[in-house]
MIZA-218492 format. One record per residue (C-alpha): residue number from 1; x, y, z. Coordinates in steps of 0.02 Angstrom, whole numbers, plus 50000, padded with zeros to 5 digits. Layout:
% MIZA-218492
NUM;X;Y;Z
...
% end
This chain:
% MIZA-218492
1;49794;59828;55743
2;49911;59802;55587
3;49893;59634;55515
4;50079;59593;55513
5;50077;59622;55689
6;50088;59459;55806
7;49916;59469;55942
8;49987;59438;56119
9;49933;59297;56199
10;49846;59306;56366
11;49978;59254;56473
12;49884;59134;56591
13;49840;59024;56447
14;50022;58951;56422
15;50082;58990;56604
16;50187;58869;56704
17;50074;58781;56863
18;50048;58918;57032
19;50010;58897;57212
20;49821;58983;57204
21;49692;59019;57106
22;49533;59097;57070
23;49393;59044;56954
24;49264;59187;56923
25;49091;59151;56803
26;48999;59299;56777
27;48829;59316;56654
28;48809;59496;56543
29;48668;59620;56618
30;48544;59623;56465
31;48573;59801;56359
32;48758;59831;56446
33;48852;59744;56299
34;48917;59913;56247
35;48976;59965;56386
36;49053;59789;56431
37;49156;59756;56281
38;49290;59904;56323
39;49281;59856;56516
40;49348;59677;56464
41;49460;59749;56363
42;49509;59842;56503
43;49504;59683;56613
44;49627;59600;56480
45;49759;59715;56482
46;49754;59765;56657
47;49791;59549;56696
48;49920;59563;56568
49;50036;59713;56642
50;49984;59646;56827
51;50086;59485;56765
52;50253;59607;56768
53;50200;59702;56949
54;50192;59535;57048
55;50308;59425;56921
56;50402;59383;57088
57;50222;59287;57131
58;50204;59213;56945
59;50047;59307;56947
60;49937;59272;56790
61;49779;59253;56717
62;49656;59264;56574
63;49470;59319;56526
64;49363;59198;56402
65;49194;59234;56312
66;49083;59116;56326
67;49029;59002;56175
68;48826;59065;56185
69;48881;59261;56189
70;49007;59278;56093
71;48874;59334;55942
72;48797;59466;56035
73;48947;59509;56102
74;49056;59509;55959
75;48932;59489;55809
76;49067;59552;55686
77;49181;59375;55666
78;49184;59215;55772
79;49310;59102;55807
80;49297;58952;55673
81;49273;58795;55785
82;49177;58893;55944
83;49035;58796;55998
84;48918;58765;56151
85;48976;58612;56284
86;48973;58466;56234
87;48844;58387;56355
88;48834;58221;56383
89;48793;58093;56489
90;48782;57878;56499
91;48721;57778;56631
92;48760;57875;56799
93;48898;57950;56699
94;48866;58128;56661
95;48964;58280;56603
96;48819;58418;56613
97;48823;58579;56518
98;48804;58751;56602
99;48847;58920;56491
100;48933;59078;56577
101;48948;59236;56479
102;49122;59263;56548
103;49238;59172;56631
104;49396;59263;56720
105;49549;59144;56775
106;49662;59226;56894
107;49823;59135;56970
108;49970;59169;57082
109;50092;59116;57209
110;50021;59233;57337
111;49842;59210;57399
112;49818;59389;57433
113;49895;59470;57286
114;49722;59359;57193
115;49596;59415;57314
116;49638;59581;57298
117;49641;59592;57101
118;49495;59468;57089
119;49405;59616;57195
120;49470;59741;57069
121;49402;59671;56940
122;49235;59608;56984
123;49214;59812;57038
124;49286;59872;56856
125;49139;59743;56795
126;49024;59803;56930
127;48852;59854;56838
128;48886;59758;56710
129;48891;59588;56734
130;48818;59460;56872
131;48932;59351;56965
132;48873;59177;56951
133;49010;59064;57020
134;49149;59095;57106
135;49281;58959;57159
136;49450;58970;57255
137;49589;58821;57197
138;49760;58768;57267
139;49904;58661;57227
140;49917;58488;57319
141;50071;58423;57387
142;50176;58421;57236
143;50049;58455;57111
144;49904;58315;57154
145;49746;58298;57131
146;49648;58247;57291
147;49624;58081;57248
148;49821;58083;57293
149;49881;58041;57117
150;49991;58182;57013
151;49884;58295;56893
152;49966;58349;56742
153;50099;58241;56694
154;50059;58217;56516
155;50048;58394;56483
156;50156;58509;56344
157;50335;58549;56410
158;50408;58728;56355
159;50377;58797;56171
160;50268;58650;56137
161;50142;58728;56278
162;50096;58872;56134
163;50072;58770;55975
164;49946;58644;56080
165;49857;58778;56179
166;49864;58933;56024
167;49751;58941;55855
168;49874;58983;55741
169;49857;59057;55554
170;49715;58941;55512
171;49608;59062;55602
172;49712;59204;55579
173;49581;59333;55663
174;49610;59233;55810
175;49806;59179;55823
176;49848;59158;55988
177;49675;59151;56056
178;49607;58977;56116
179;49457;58868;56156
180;49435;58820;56348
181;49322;58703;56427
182;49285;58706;56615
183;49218;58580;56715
184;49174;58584;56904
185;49209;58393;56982
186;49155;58361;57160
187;49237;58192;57204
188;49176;58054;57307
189;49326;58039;57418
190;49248;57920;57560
191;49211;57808;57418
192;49387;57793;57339
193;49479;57804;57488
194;49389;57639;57542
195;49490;57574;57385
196;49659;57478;57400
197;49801;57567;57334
198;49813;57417;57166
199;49631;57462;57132
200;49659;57654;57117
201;49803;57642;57017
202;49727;57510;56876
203;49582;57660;56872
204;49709;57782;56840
205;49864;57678;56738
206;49983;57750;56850
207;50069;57708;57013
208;50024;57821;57145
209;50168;57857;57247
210;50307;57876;57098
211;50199;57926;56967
212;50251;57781;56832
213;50137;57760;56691
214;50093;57581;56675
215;50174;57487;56523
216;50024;57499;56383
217;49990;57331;56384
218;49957;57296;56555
219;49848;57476;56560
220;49663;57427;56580
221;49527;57484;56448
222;49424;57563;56579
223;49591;57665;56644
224;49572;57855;56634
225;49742;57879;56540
226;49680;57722;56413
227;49524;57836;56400
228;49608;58017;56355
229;49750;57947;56283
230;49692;57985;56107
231;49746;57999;55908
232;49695;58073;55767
233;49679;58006;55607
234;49842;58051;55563
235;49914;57960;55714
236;49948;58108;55812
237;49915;58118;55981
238;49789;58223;56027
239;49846;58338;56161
240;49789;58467;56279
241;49860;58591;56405
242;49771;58580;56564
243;49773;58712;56690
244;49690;58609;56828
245;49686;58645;56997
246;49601;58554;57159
247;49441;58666;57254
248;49352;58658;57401
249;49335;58654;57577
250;49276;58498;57689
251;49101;58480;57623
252;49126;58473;57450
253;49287;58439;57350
254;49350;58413;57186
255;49431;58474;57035
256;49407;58634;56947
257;49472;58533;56765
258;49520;58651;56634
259;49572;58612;56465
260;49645;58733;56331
261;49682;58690;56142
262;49680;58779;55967
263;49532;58642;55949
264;49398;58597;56036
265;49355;58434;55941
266;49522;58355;56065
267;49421;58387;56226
268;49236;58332;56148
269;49340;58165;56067
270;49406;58148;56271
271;49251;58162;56363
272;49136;58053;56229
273;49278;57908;56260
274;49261;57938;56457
275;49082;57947;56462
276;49030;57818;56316
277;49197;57722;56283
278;49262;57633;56149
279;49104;57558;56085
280;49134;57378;56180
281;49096;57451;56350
282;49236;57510;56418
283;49207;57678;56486
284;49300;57787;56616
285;49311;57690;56796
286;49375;57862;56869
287;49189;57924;56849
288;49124;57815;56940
289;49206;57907;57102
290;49195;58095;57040
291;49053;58194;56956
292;49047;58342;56853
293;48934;58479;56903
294;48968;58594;56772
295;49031;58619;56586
296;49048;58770;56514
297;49111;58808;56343
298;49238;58964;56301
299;49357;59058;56183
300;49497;59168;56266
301;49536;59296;56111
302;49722;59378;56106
303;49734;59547;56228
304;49760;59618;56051
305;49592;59562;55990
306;49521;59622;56140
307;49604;59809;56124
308;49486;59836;55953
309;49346;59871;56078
310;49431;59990;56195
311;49370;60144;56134
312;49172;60100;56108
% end
């Protein structure tokens, strides 16, 4: 790859929201690294040109190397700020950590346009790999989260999408790559259900119905948008592009939350002030109805980074 030329993105990073999705975690077989790193390359670039076959479906996706194989898979150069989970935990809050090799995010308007490449490519990674964890997510109404409150609204419009999501020449190996975290939440619907409408929205900071932020004075400290809500110490907000969707079935339910960014200090900074707070007790309320069963740490590298390993 010539330097001057610009790495393309995986697609599904910056994508606009979709009807479906698929969440795939695999693990590495021990000793099949070689023959892995061309398949993923393969993998990469067979997402990217599906993403012009079904554009009529918005199909896209991405593949992302987990934060604990990334040196034995890639041993040569590591992304600057990769690092495992952050685990943590605080009272009966916790936000667990649990590693994956790979992770594979597929998404598309048509729920049987995913199964069938999701099949595709856990057989071009048959041998190879392990699948761990595989989870199937949906869009709610108009793009809720099942605790019936909108998901998403303070994420990047347009443009602005790449420069929160995409490392750019400060880690110039890695433009247009990014750092994802995923966690699995299983809410405790019965429980917040039993709430009144007032009491769900002063948890959030948002009115339920129309989706208007509370004015920031009357926003409690224990409010989950007080809570992410950040700056840095330049004043700047600290943002992230989610590509969060709802899972499940009746028995267990939730939120498959994913976060992208050219950082991940943003996300660690987030979770530390919704599990521990501000320092005078006021933590995350909205934890105290939904729990996170996994955490899992990644970096999805440009196709073009990828494409070095295609040949091995």
């Amino acid at each position: 790859m010539e330097p001057q030329t610009m790495p393309r993105e995986q697609l599904g990073i910056c994508a606009e929201i979709n009807l479906h999705s698929v969440y795939l975690m695999f693990n590495a077989i021990e000793g099949e690294e070689n023959h892995l790193r061309p398949c993923i390359a393969n993998v990469a670039e067979y997402i990217h040109e599906l993403a012009d076959q079904y554009g009529d479906s918005a199909f896209n996706g991405f593949v992302a190397i987990g934060a604990n194989f990334w040196d034995t898979f890639y041993p040569a150069a590591r992304p600057a700020l990769l690092k495992p989970f952050p685990a943590m935990s605080k009272d009966n809050r916790e936000a667990p950590g649990l590693e994956f090799d790979l992770f594979v995010q597929l998404r598309c308007d048509r729920y049987d346009v995913l199964h069938l490449v999701a099949n595709e490519i856990n057989q071009m990674l048959e041998g190879l790999v392990e699948l761990m964890e595989e989870e199937r997510g949906f869009r709610f109404m108009d793009s809720r989260d099942l605790t019936g409150f909108v998901d998403g609204t303070e994420n990047p419009k347009g443009q602005h999408r790449q420069q929160v999501a995409l490392v750019g020449n400060e880690d110039i190996g890695f433009k247009n790559g990014s750092y994802a975290h995923v966690q699995k939440f299983a809410h405790d619907l019965s429980s917040w259900q039993r709430l009144s409408v007032k009491k769900q929205e002063d948890i959030i900071g948002r009115t339920k119905s129309d989706n208007i932020e509370y004015a920031s004075e009357d926003k409690p400290l224990t409010s989950h948008i007080k809570r992410v809500n950040l700056k840095n110490d330049q004043g700047e907000p600290m943002e992230i592009l989610r590509q969060s969707m709802p899972y499940g079935s009746l028995k267990e339910q939730g939120l498959m939350f994913i976060s992208l960014c050219h950082t991940p200090d943003y996300f660690e900074k987030m979770l530390h002030s919704m599990v521990h707070g501000d320092g005078a007790g006021n933590h995350d309320h909205l934890m105290n109805f939904t729990h996170a069963l996994t955490g899992s740490s990644f970096f999805v590298p440009s196709v073009d980074f990828l494409a070095q390993f295609e040949e091995e």
